[in-house]
C-alpha positions in Angstrom: 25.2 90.6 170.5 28.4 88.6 170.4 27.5 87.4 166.8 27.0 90.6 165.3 30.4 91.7 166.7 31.9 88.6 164.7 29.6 89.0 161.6 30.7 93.0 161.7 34.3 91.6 162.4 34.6 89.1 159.2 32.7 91.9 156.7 35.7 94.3 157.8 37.9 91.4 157.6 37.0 90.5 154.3 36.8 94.2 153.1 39.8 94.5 153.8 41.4 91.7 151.7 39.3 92.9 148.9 40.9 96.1 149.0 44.4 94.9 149.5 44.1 93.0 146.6 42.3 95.4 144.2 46.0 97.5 144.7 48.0 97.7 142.1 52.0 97.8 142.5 53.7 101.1 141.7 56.0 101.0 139.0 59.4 102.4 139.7 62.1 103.2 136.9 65.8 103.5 137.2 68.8 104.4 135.0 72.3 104.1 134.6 74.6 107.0 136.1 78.2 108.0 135.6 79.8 109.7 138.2 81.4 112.8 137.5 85.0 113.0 137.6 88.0 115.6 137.3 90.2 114.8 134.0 93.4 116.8 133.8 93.6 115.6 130.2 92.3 117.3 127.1 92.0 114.2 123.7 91.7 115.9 120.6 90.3 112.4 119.5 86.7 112.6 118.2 84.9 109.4 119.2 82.0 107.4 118.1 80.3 104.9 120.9 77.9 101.9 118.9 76.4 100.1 117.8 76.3 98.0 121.5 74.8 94.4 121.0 73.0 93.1 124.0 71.6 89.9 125.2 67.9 89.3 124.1 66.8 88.6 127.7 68.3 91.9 128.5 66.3 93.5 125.7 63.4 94.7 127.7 61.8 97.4 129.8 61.8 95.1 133.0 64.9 94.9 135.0 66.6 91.3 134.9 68.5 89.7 138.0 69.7 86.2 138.3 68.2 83.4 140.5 71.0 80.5 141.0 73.1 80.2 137.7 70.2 79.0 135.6 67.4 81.1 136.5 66.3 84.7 135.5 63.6 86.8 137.4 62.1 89.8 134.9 61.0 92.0 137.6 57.6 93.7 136.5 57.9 96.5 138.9 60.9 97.6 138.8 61.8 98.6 135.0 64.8 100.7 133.2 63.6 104.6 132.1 64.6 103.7 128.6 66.6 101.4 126.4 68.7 99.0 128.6 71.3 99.3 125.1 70.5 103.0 125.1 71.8 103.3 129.1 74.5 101.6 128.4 75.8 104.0 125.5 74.8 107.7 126.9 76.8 106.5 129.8 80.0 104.9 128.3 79.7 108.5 126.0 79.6 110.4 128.9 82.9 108.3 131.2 84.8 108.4 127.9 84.2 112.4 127.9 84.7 112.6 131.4 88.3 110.1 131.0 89.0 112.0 128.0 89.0 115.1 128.5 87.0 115.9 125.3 82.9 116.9 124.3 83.7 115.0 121.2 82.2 111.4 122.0 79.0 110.6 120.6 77.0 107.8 120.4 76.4 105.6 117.4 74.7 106.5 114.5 74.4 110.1 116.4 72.2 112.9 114.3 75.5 115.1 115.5 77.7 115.7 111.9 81.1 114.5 112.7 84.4 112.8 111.5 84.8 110.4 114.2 88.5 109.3 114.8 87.7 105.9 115.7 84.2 104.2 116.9 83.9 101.5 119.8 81.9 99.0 119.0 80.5 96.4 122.1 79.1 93.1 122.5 77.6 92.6 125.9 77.6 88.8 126.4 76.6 88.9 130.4 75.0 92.0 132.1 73.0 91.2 135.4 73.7 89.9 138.5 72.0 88.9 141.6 69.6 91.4 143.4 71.9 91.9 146.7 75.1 90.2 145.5 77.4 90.1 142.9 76.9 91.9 139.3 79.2 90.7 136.4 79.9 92.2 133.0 81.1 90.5 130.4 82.2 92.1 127.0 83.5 91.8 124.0 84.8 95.4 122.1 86.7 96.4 119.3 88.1 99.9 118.0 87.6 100.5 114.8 89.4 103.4 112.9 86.5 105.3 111.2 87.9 106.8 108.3 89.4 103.7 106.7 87.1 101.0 108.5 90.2 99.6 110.0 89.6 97.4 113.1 92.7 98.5 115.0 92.2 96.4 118.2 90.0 94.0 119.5 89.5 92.9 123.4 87.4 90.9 125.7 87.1 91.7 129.2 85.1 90.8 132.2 84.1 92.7 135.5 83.3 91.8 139.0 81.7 93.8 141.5 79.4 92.7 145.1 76.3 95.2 145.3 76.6 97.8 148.5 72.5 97.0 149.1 69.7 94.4 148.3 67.5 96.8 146.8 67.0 98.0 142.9 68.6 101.2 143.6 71.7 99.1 145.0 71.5 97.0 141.9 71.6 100.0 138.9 74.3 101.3 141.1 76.7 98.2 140.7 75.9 97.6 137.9 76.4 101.6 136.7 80.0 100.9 138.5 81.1 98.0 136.2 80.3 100.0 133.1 82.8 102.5 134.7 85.3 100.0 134.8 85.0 99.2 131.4 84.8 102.7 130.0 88.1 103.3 132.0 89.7 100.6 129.9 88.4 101.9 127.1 89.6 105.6 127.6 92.9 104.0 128.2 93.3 101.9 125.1 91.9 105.3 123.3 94.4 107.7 124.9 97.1 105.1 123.3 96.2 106.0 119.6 96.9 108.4 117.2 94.5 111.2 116.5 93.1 111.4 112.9 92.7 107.5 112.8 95.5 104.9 113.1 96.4 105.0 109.2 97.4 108.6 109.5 
């Protein structure tokens, strides 16, 4: 009797395993937000955001976190809804709006038919961080006045920020808050210049 309880124990054992390991993961996708916010100011600049050059090991569906300074982890599991380069611009287009006071950001090329004032243009050299610690953002950007082609300032900047949570949600969040820094910067460099581009 007492072998057939341990042969009947091992086959439920075993099915078990079997099972567990027959499951497949459940994919889970995540963007990049901006968070709304009250402008009292009303730009008549109209504003172009692109082309935005990324990393290649950013350029891909899986989400990327760091593992020590020399190490990557591509998380297979836990992926971006679209583009990684197309997040990035729908959300700086959006802050800049938001900073701005204006509906006339776009991104870059756009299928939108506009005279753009001037256009940002981006170079993300660093755009990760570690899952539960800190997220950096490092960029390189230039405004380019779009009527003559006239770069009218170029900058480099870097951002800092420690995640609120260890999880993937925590993660898009920081790293969502660092892209706000920047597209604060850039509203401010924008509110400095002239509408109708910098030659006019």
């Amino acid at each position: 009797m007492t072998e057939r309880i341990v042969a009947t124990l091992l086959i439920c054992v075993a099915l078990a395993v079997s099972s567990g390991c027959g499951t497949t993961p459940t994919a889970r996708f995540y963007v990049l937000s901006a968070q709304e916010r009250v402008s009292s100011a009303t730009s008549p600049l109209v504003v172009a955001v692109g082309p935005v050059e990324m990393p290649e090991y950013l350029d891909r569906p899986q989400i990327v976190t760091r593992v020590g300074d020399n190490r990557l982890s591509v998380d297979e599991f836990n992926r971006w809804g679209g583009r990684l380069e197309e997040e990035v611009t729908n959300v700086l287009t959006r802050i800049l709006g938001q900073r701005l006071g204006t509906q006339h950001v776009y991104s870059y090329p756009s299928r939108v038919s506009a005279e753009t004032d001037y256009r940002v243009v981006l170079a993300l050299r660093r755009f990760d961080g570690v899952l539960g610690g800190e997220v950096s953002l490092d960029v390189a950007w230039s405004l380019i006045d779009d009527r003559s082609g006239e770069v009218v300032m170029i900058r480099q900047a870097s951002y800092r920020q420690m995640s609120e949570g260890t999880d993937f949600d925590a993660y898009a969040a920081t790293l969502s808050a660092v892209l706000a820094q920047l597209g604060d910067d850039l509203a401010a460099a924008l509110e400095r210049l002239p509408a109708g581009g910098a030659a006019r």
